[in-house]
N, C-alpha and C positions, 0 to 999 in steps of 0.2 A: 371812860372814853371808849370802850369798847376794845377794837383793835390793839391799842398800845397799852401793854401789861408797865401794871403800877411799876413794877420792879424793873430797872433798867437790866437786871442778868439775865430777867427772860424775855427781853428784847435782844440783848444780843444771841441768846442759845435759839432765838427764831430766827434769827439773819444767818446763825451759823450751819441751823439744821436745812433751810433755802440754798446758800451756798452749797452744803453740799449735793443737796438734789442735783444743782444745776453744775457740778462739778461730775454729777453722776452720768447726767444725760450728756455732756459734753465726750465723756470718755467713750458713751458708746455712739454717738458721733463721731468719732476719731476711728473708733473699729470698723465702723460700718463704711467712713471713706477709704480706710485703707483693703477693705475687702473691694470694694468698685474701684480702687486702684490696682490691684492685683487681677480682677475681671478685664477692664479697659487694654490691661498689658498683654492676657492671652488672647486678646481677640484684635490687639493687635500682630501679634506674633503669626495668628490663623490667616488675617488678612493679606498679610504680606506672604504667607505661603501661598495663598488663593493666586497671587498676585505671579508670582515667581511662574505658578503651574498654569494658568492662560497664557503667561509670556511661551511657555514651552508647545502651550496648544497654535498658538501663533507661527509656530515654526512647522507644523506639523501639515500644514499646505503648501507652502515653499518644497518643505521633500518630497509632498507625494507628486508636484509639479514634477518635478527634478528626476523623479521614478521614472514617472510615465516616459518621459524625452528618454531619457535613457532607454527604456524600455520598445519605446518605438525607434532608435536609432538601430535596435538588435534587430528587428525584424527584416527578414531574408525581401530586398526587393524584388517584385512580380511581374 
């Protein structure tokens, strides 16, 4: 028959040695999501810093608004 060995033992020692391939490659599927699991989380963590430090740039026009008046409120009237 070609493919299917007369012997049913080395039919199963070929389903078992299959299985384990695909047991092999699954495991390193599993490491490889969980390293783009660990990626995903730092760049989430960077974004949210990114995120934090524009909000602080956002504020950084309101003070120098806030300066200036100040600043010109000092000034000796002429």
């Amino acid at each position: 028959m070609g493919f299917l060995p007369k012997n049913p033992a080395d039919l199963i020692g070929r389903a078992d040695k299959a299985l384990g391939n695909v047991d092999e490659v699954l495991g390193r599927v599993d490491g490889t999501l969980d390293e783009v699991a660990a990626t995903l989380a730092k760049v989430h963590e960077l974004l949210s810093t990114l995120d934090e430090k524009l909000g602080a740039l956002d504020l950084v026009e309101g003070i120098a608004e806030q300066v200036k008046a100040l600043h010109e409120s000092e000034r000796p009237v002429r």
